[in-house]
C-alpha positions in Angstrom: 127.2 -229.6 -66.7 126.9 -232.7 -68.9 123.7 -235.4 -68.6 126.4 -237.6 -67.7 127.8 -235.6 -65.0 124.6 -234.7 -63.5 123.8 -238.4 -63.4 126.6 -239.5 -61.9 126.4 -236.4 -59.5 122.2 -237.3 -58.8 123.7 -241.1 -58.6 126.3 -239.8 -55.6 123.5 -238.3 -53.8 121.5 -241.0 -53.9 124.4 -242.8 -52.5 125.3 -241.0 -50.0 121.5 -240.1 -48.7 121.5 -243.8 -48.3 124.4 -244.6 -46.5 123.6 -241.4 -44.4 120.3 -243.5 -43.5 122.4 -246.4 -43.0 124.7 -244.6 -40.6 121.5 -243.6 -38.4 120.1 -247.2 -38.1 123.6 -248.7 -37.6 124.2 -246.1 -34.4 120.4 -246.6 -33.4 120.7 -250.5 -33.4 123.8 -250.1 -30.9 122.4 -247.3 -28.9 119.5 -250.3 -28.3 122.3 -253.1 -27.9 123.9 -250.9 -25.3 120.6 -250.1 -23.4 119.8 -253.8 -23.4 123.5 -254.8 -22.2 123.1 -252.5 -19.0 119.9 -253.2 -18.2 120.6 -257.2 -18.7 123.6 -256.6 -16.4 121.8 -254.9 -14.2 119.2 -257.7 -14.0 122.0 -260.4 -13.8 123.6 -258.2 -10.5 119.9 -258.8 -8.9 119.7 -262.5 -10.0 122.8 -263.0 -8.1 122.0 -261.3 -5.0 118.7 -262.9 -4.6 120.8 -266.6 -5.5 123.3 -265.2 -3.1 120.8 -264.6 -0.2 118.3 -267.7 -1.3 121.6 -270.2 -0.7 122.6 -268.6 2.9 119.0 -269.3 3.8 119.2 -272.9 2.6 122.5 -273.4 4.3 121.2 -272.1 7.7 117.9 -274.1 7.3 120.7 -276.9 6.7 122.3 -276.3 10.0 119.0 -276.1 11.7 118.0 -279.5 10.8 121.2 -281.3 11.2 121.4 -279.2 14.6 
């Protein structure tokens, strides 16, 4: 093998060992942006529950003072 083929062979493994590296952060950096989108949807399901139940209670404390 030449010097100028093992550089440009030493040059693609450098390459790809750091797109390799890439590819890991990439699918950890969506593994966390899918984590946080459930557990933020999971949060906004509760949110609305409790502003679901917190309005019936002000509408029947409504009718209880009008009544």
């Amino acid at each position: 093998m030449t010097e100028l083929e093992q550089q440009l062979l030493s040059a693609f493994e450098q390459l790809q060992s750091s797109y390799e590296l890439q590819q890991q952060e990439w699918q950890q950096a969506y593994s966390n942006l899918q984590t946080m989108y459930e557990r933020t949807s999971a949060e906004t399901a509760a949110l609305r529950q409790q502003v679901t139940s917190l309005s019936e209670q002000v509408e029947n404390l409504s009718k209880q003072l009008k009544g």
